[in-house]
LOGUKOL-903502 format. One record per residue (C-alpha): residue in three letters; x, y, z. Coordinates in steps of 0.05 Angstrom, whole numbers, plus 5000, padded with zeros to 4 digits. Example, Ala and Ser with C-alpha at 12.3 -4.5 7.8 and 13.67 -1.06 7.14 Angstrom:
residues 2
ala524649105156
ser527349795143
END
This chain:
residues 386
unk944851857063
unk945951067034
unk950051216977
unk957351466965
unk961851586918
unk968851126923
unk976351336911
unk974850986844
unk969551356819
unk965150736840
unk958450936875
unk956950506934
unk950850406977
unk949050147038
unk944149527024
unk941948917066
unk946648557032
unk952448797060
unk954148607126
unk958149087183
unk963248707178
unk965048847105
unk963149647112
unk968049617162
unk973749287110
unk971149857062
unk971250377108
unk978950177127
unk981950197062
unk977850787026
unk974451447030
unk968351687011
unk965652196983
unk958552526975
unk955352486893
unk951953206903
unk957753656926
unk963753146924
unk965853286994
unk968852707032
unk963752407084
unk964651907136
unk961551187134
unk958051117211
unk956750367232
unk953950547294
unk949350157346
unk942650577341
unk941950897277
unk941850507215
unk949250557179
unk949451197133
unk954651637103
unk954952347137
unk959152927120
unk965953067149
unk963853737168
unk958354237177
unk956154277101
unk950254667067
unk950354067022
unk941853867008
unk944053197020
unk947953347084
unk942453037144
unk943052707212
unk942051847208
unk935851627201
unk932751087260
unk932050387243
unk924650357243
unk924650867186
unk929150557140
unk925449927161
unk919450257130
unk921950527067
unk924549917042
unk919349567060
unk915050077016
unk919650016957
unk919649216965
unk911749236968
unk910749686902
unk916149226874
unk912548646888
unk906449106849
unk909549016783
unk912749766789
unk919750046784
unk921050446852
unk927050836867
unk930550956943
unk932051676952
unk931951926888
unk934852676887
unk931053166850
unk936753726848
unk931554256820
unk928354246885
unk933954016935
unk929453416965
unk929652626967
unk923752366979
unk924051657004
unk921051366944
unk918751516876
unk916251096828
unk912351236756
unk905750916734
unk903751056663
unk904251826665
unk904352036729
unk910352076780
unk909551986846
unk914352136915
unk912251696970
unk914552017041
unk914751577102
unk915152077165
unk916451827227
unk918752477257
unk914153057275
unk914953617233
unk912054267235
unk906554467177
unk910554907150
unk916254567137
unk911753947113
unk908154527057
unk915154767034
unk916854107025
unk909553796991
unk909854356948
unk916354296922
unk914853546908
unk909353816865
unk912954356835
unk917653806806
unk912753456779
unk911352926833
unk904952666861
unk906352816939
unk903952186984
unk905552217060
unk905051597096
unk905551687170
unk910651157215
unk904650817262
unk909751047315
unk906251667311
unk899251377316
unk896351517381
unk890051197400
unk885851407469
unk880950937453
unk875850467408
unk876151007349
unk879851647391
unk885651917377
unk890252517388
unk894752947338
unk900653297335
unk902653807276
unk904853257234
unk897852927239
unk895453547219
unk900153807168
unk898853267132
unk890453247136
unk892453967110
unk895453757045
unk891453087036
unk885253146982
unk880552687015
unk882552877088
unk885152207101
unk891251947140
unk895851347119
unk899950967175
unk904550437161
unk908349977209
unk915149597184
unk913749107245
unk907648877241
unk907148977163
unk900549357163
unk898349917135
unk892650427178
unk887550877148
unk883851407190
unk878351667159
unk872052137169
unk875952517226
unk871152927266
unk874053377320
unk872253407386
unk876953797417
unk884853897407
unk887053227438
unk880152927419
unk879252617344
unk874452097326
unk876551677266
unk873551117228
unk879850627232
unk882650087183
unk888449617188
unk890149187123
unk897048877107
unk899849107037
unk898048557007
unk891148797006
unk892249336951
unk893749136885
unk895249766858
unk897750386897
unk891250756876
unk887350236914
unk891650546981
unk889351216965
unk881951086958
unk880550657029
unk873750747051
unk870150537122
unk864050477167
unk862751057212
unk857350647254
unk862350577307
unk864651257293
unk857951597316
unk858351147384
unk864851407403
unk862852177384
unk856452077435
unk861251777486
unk866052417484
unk860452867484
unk857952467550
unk864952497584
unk863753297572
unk857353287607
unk859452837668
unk866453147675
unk867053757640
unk875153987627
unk876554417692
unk882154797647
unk880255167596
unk882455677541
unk880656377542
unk875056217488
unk872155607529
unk872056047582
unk868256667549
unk862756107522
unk862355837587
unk859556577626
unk855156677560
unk851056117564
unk851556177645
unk849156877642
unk844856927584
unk841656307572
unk841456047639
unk845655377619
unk850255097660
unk856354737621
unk854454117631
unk848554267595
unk850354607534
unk845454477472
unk846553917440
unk846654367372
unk853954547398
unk856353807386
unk854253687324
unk860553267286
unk862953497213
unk868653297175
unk869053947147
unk871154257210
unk877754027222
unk879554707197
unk877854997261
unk883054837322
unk877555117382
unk873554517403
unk867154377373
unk862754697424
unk865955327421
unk865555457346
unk858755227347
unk857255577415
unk859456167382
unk854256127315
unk848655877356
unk848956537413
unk848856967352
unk842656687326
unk838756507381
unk840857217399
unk836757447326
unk830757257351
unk824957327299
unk829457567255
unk832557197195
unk838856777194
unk842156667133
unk849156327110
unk851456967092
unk851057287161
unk853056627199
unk859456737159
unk860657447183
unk858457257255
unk865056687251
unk868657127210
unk868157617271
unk869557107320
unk875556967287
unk878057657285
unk876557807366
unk880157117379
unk873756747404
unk874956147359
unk881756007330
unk882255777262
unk887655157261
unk892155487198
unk893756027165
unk891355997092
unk884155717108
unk878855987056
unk872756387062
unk869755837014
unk871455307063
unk869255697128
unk863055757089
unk863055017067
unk863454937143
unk857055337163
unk852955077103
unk853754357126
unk851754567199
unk846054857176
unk844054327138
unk844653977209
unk840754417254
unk834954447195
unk835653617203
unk834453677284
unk828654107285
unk832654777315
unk832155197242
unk827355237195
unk827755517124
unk822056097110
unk824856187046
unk830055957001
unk836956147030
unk832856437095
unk832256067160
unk829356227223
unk830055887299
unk824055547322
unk820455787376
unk820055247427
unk827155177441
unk828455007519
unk834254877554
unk837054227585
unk836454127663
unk838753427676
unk844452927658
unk838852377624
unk834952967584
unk841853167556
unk842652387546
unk836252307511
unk837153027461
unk844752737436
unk841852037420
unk838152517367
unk844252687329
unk844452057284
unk837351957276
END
């Protein structure tokens, strides 16, 4: 909390401006007390949190919170400053009572109110959907932008995710992610996530400092190349094949003895129709093979008989259920489990392993063999993005 209220009624808050050494005189000669429930709070001054007003004692007061680092208030007034700087109006921790939150900033552009968040510390997805949708239930705009101390990057366009990474894909329209760093000034788009496995994400990456975007819109609606993004899906599919994960989950495991025992594939050598990348299926938390393992069993499995989208979705739908793929939360939809499965479809019709017979009525093709060696399995992914 940055603001008080003074013995004399005055509100006070902690700014740039004034130095420790004043806060100090203040804090000697006055109390404070909070503008929500009027309870006196303390002015801290200490070494590694930025200065803030806590309450005196254990209080179920909405503003009542622990001090916030350094390199988050760095970032939220350096947010503010930037849509300043825009030509906008921005307010620092504006309290919405109705709700009971502050978001870090809010600002109004012709008729639409928005509540930028900048979250530095993991937080679990539900807590970040109770607090998105009480944003929106107040009217606000939610926009989460993520501290780039929380970016972790494996490699050229690799990264892993925590639940905040993923609570926030969860609530973002165009399943995009917004970093921002206070010390380098720069803000980070990930885009066109594909999912490899848990730790594994591909992600089209973009670094611009804010004085790129001349509106806030223009930071919403970032777009990149995914050329690079194809190249680093083929080399995580090749790290499977030459050193395949020695621990695995009860699921991995399961697909692993199917295609051992009944298709005669070792896992180095799955089918390259189990690696097949779609933004869509971030939705799912079991790696890409598995989910895809999973569908392409069950219709290989079929035979002569036909496949449609209908049955693909009960086939998951039953996977799901037993626990052989796990779904990453709790509210996905049929319609997007289905969005899912049409746009793999769409993909195995595109390499040759399906073929429609009929509208809405596919079929596997008959010449279908497995891979035996490391360069064949080489050779078939190259196909992918052809």
């Amino acid at each position: 909390m940055n603001a008080a209220i003074m013995e004399n009624g005055k509100l006070i808050r902690i700014t740039q401006h004034l130095t420790k050494r004043r806060l100090e005189h203040v804090r000697a000669t006055c109390k404070f007390y909070c503008p929500e429930c009027r309870q006196e709070v303390l002015l801290k001054l200490g070494e590694h949190r930025v200065h803030h007003f806590a309450h005196k004692q254990l209080s179920a007061c909405p503003l009542a919170s622990t001090g916030e680092t350094a390199y988050h208030h760095a970032g939220k007034m350096a947010l503010k400053d930037w849509l300043t700087q825009l030509g906008y109006e921005p307010l620092l921790e504006k309290y919405v009572s109705n709700i009971q939150q502050r978001p870090d900033v809010t600002v109004a552009i012709e008729n639409k109110s928005y509540a930028i968040e900048f979250q530095c510390a993991n937080i679990s997805w539900k807590e970040l959907h109770k607090r998105t949708e009480g944003l929106r239930a107040a009217g606000l705009y939610p926009i989460w932008i993520i501290g780039a101390n929380r970016l972790k990057r494996m490699g050229g366009q690799l990264f892993s995710f925590s639940s905040i990474h993923w609570g926030i894909l969860r609530q973002s329209k165009n399943r995009r992610l917004i970093f921002y760093c206070p010390i380098q000034n720069r803000f980070i788009h990930l885009d066109q996530l594909l999912v490899f496995q848990q730790t594994k994400i591909c992600a089209s990456m973009t670094v611009r400092p804010p004085s790129a975007y001349r509106q806030l819109s223009a930071l919403l609606s970032v777009s990149s190349s995914n050329h690079q993004l194809y190249k680093e899906w083929l080399k995580c599919i090749r790290q499977f094949r030459e050193r395949p994960p020695r621990i695995l989950a009860n699921e991995s495991k399961r697909l692993r003895t199917i295609f051992y025992e009944h298709h005669q594939t070792a896992w180095p050598f799955l089918p390259t129709e189990l690696f097949i990348p779609l933004t869509e299926a971030y939705i799912f938390s079991s790696p890409v093979y598995v989910w895809q393992g999973c569908l392409y069993d069950w219709m290989v499995r079929t035979g002569k008989e036909q496949v449609t989208i209908h049955l693909l979705l009960k086939e998951i739908e039953r996977c799901v259920q037993n626990k052989e793929v796990k779904l990453r939360y709790t509210n996905v939809t049929i319609e997007e489990i289905k969005e899912v499965i049409i746009s793999y479809v769409r993909a195995l019709v595109k390499l040759g392993f399906l073929y429609m017979t009929k509208e809405g009525n596919y079929q596997v093709t008959s010449n279908q063999k497995p891979i035996r060696t490391a360069d064949e399995a080489i050779k078939r992914d190259a196909f992918l993005f052809h």
